[in-house]
N, CA, C and O atoms as CSV, one atom per row, in Angstrom:
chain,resi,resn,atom,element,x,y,z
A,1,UNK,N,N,41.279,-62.195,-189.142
A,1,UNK,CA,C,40.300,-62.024,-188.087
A,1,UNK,C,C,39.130,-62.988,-188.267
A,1,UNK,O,O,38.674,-63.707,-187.378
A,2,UNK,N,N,38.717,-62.917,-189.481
A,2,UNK,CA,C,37.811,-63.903,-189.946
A,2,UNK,C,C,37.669,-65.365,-189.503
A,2,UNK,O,O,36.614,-65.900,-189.161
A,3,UNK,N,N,39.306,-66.134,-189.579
A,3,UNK,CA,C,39.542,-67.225,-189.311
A,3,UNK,C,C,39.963,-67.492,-187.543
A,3,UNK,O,O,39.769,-68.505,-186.870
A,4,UNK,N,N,40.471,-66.434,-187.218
A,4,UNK,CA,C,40.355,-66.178,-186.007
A,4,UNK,C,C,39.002,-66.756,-185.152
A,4,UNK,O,O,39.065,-67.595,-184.254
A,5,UNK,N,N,37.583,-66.010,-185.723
A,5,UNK,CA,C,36.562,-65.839,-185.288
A,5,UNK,C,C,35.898,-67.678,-185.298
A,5,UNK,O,O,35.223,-68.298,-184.477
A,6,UNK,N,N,36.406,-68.005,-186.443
A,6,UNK,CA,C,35.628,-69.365,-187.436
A,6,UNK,C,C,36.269,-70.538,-185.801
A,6,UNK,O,O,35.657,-71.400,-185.169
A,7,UNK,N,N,37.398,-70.111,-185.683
A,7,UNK,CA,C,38.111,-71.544,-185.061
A,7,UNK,C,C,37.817,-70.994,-183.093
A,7,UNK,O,O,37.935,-71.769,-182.143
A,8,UNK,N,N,37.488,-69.702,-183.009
A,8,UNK,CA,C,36.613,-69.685,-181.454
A,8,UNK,C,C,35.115,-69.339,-181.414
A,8,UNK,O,O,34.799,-68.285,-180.860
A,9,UNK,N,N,34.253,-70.047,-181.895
A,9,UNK,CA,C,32.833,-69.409,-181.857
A,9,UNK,C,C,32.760,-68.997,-180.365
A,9,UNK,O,O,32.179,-68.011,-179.910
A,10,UNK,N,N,33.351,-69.796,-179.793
A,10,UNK,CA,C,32.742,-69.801,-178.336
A,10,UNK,C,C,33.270,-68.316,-177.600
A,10,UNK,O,O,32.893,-67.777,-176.559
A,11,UNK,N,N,34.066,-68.004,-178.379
A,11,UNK,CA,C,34.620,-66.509,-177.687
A,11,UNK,C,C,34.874,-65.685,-178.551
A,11,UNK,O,O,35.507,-64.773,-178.019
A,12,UNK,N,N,34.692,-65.462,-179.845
A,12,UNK,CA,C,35.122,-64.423,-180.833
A,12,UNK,C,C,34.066,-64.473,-181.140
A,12,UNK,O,O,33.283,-65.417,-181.030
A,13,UNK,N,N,33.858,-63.124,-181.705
A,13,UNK,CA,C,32.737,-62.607,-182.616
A,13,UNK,C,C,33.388,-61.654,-183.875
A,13,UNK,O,O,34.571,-61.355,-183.710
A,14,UNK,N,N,32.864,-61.249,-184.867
A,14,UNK,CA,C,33.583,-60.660,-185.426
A,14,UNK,C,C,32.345,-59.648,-186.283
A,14,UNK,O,O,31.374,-60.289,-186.685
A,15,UNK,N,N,32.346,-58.935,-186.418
A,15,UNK,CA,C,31.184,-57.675,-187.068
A,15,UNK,C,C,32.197,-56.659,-188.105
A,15,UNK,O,O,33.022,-55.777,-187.867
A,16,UNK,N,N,31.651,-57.297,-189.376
A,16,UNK,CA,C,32.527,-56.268,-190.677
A,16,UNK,C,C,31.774,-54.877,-191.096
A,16,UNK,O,O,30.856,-54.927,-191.916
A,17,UNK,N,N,32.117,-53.829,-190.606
A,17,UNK,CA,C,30.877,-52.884,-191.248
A,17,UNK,C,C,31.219,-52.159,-192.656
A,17,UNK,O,O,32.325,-51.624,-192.732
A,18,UNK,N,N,30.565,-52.115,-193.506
A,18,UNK,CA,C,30.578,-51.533,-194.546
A,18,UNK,C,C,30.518,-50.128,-194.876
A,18,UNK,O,O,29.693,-50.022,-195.783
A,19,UNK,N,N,30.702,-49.693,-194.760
A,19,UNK,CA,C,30.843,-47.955,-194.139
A,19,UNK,C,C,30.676,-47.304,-195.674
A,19,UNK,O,O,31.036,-47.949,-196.660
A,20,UNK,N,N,29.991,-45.724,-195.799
A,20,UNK,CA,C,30.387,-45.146,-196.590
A,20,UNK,C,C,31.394,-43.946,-196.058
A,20,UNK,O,O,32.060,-44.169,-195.047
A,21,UNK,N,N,31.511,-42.618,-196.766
A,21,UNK,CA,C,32.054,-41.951,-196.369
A,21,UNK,C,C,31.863,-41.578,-194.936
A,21,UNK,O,O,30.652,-41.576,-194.712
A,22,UNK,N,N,32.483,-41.292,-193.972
A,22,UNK,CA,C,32.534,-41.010,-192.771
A,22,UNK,C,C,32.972,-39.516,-192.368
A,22,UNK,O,O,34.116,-39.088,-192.215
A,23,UNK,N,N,31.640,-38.786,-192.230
A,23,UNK,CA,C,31.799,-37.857,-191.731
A,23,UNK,C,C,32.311,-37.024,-190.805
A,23,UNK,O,O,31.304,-36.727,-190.162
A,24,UNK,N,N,33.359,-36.362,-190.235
A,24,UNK,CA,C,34.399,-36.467,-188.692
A,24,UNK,C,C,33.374,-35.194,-187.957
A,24,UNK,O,O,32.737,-34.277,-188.475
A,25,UNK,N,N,33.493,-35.473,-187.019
A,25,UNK,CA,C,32.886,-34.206,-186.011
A,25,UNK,C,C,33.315,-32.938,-186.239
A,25,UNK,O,O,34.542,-32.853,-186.298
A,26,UNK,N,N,32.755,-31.989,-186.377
A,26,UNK,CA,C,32.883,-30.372,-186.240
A,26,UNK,C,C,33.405,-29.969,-187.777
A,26,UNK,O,O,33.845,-28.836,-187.973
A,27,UNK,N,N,33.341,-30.862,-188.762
A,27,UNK,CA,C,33.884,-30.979,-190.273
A,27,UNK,C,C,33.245,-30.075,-190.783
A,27,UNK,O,O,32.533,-30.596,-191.641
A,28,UNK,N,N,33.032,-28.646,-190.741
A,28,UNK,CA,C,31.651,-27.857,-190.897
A,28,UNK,C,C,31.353,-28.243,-192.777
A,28,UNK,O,O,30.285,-28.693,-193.189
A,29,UNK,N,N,32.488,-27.952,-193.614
A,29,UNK,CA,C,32.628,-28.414,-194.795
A,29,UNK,C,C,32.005,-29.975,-195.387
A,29,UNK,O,O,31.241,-30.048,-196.349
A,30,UNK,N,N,32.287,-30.654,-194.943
A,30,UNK,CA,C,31.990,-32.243,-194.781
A,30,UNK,C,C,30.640,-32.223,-194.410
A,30,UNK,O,O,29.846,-32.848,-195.112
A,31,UNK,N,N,30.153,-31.473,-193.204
A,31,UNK,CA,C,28.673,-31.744,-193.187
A,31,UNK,C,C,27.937,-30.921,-193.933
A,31,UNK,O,O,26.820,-31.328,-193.612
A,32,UNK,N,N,27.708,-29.885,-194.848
A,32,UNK,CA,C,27.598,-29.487,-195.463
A,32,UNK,C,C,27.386,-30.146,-196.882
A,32,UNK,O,O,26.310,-29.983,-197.457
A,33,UNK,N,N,28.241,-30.773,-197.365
A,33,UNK,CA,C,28.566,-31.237,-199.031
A,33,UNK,C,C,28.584,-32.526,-198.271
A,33,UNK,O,O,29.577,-33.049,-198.777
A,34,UNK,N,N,28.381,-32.915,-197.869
A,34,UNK,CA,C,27.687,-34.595,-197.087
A,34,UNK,C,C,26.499,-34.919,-197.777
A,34,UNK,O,O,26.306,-35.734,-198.679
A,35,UNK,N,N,25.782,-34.187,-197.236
A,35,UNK,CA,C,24.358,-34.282,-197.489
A,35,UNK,C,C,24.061,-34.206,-198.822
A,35,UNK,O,O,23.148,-34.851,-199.337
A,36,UNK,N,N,24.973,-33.255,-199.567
A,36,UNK,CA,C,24.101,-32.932,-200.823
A,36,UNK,C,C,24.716,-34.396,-201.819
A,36,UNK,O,O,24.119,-34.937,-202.750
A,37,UNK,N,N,25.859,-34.705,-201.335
A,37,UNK,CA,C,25.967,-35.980,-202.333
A,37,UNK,C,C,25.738,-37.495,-201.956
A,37,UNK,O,O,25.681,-38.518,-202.638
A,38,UNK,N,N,25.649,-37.287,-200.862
A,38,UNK,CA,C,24.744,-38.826,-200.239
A,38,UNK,C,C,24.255,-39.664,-201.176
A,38,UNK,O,O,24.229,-40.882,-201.000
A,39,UNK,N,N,23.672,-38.873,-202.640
A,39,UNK,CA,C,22.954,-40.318,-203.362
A,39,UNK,C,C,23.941,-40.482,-204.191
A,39,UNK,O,O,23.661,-41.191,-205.158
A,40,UNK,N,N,25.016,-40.065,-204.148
A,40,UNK,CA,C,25.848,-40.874,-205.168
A,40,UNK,C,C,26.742,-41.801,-204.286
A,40,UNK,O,O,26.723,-43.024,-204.417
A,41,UNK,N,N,27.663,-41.036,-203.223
A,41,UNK,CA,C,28.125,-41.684,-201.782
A,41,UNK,C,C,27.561,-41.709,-200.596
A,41,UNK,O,O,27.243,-40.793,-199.837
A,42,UNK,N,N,27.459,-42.956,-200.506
A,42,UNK,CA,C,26.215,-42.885,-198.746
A,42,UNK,C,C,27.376,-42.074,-197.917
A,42,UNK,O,O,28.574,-42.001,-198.189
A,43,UNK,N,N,26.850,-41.645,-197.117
A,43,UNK,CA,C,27.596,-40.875,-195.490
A,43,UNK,C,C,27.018,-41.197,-194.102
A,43,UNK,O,O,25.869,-41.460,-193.745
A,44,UNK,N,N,28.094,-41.100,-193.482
A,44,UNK,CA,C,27.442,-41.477,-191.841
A,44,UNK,C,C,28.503,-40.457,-191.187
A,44,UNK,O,O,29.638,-40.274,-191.627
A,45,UNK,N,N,27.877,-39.752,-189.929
A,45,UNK,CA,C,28.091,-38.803,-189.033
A,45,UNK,C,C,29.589,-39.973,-188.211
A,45,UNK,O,O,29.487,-41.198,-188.152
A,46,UNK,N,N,30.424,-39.438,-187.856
A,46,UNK,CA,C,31.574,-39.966,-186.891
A,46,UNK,C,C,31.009,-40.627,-185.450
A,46,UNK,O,O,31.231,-41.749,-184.993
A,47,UNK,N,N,30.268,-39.620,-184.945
A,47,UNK,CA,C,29.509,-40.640,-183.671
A,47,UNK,C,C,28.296,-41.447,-183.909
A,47,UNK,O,O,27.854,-42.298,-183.137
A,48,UNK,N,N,27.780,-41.090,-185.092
A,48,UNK,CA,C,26.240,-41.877,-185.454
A,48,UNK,C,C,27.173,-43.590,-185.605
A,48,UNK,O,O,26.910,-44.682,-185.101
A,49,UNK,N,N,28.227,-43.174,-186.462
A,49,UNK,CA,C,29.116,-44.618,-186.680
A,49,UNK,C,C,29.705,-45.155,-185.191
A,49,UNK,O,O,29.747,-46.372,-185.012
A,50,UNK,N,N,30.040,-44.483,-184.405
A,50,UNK,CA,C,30.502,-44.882,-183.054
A,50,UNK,C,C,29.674,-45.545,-182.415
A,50,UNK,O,O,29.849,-46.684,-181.983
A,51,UNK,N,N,28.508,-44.740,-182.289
A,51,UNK,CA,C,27.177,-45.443,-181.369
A,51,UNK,C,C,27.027,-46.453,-181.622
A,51,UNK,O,O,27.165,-47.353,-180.794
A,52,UNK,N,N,26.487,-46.777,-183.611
A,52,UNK,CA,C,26.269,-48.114,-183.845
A,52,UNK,C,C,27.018,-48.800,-183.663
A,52,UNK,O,O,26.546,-49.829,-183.180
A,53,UNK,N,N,28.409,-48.839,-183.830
A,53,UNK,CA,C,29.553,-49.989,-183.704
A,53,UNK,C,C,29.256,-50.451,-182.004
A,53,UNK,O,O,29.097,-51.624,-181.668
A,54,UNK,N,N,29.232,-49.615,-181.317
A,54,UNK,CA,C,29.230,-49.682,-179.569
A,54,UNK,C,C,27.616,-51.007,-179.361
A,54,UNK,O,O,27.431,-52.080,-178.788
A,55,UNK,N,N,26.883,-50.149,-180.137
A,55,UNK,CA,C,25.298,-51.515,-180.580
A,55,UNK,C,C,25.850,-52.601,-180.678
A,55,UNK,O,O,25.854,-53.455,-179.792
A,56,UNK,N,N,26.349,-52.689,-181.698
A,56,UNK,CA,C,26.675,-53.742,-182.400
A,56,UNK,C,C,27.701,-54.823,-181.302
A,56,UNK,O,O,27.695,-56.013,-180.986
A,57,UNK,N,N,28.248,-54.011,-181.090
A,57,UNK,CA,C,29.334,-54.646,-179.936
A,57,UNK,C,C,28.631,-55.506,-178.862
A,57,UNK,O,O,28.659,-56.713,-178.622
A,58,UNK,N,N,27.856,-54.234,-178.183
A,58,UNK,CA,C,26.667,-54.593,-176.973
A,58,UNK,C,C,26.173,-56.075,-177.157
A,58,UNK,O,O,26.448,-57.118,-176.564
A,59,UNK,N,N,25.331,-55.765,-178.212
A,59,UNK,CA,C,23.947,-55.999,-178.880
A,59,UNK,C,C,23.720,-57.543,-180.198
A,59,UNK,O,O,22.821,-58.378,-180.297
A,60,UNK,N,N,24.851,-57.350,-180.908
A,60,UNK,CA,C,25.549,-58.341,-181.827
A,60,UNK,C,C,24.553,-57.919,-182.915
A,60,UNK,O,O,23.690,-57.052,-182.781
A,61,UNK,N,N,24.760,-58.550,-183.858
A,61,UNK,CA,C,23.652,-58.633,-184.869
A,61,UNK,C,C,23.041,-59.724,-185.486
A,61,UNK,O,O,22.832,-60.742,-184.827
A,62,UNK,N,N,22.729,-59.652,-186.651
A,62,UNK,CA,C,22.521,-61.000,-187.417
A,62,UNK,C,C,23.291,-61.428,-188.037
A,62,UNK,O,O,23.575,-62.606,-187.820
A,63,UNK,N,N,24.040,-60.667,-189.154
A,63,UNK,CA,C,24.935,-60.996,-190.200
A,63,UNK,C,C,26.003,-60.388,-189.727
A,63,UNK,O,O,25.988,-59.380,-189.020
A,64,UNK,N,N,27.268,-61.177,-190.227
A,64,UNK,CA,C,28.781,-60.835,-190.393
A,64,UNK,C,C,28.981,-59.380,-191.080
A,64,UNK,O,O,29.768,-58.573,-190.586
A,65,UNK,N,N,28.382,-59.145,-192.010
A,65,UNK,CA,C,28.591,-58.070,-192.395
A,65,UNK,C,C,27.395,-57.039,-192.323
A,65,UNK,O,O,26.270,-57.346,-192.717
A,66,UNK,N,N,27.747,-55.627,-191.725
A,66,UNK,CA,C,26.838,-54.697,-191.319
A,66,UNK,C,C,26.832,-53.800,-192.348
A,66,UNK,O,O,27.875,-53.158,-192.471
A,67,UNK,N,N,25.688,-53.505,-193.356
A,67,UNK,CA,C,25.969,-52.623,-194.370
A,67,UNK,C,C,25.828,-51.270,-193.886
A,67,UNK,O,O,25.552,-50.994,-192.719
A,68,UNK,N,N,26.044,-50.346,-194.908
A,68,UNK,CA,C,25.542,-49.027,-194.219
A,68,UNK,C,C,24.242,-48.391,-193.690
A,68,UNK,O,O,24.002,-47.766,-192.657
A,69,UNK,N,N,23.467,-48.764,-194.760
A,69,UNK,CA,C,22.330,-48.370,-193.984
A,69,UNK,C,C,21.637,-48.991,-192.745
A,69,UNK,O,O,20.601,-48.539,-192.258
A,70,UNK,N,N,22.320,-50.088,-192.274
A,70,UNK,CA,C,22.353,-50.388,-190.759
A,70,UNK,C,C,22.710,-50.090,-190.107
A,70,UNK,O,O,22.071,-49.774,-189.103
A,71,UNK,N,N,24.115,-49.969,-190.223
A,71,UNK,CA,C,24.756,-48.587,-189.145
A,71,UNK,C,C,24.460,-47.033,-189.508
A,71,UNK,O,O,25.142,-46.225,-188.878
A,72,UNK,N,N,23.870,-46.702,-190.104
A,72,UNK,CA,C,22.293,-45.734,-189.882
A,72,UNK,C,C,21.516,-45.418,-189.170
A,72,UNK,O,O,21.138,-44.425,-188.549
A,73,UNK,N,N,21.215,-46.782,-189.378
A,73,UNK,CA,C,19.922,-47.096,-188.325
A,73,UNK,C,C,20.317,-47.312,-187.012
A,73,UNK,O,O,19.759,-46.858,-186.013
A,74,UNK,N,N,21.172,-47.927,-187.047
A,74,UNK,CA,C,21.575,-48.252,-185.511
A,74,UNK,C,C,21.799,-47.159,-184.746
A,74,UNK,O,O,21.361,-46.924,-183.620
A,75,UNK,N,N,22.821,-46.221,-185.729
A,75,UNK,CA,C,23.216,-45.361,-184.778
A,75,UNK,C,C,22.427,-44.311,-184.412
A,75,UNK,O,O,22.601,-43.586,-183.432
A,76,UNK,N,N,21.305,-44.228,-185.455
A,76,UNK,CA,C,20.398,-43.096,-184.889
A,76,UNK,C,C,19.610,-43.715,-183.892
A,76,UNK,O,O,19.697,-43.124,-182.815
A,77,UNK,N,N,18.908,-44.656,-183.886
A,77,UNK,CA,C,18.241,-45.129,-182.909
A,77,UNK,C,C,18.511,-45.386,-181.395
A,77,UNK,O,O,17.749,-45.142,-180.460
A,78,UNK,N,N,20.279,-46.159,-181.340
A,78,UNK,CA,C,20.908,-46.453,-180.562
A,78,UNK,C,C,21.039,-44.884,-179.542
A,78,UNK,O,O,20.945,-44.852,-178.315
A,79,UNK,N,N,21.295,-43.575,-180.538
A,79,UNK,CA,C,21.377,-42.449,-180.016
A,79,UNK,C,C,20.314,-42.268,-179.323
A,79,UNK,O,O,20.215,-42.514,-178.121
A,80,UNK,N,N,19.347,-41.772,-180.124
A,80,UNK,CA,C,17.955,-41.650,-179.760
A,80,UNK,C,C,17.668,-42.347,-178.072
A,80,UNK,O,O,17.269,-41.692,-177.109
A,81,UNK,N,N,17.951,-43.600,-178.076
A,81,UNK,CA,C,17.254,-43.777,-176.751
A,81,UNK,C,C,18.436,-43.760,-175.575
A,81,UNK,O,O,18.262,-44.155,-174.422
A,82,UNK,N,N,19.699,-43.208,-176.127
A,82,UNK,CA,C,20.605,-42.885,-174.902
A,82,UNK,C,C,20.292,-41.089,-174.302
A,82,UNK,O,O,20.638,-40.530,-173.261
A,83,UNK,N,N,19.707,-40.723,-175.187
A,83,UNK,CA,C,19.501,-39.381,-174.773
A,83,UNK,C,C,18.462,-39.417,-173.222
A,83,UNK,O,O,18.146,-38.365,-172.666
């Protein structure tokens, strides 16, 4: 995909996100014991990760690679002002 992207600037884009654990919707367990181990494994909510990727898509970014705590941010924010 990478090289894909390198040989069409003019029409490919390519956005790698770095994800930690991924939390799934209605996971009542998962969101629960999410939270409490976050500082050893980062976590992101299933749509908080959707939204941002959908940003990111929209929106593009700066860097090739999106760490987690950007798609964090994105996705809460991105949420935030779709409400």
């Amino acid at each position: 995909m990478i090289d894909l992207a390198e040989r069409n600037r003019d029409s490919f884009e390519i956005f790698l996100a770095r994800v930690g654990t991924v939390i799934p919707k209605g996971d009542r367990a998962l969101s629960i014991i999410g939270p409490l181990t976050a500082g050893i494994q980062p976590i992101i909510g299933a749509d908080e990760l959707a939204v941002a990727m959908v940003d990111i898509a929209l929106n593009g970014a700066e860097t090739e690679l999106i760490t987690h705590e950007e798609l964090v941010a994105r996705g809460e924010v991105s949420a935030m002002g779709s409400g």
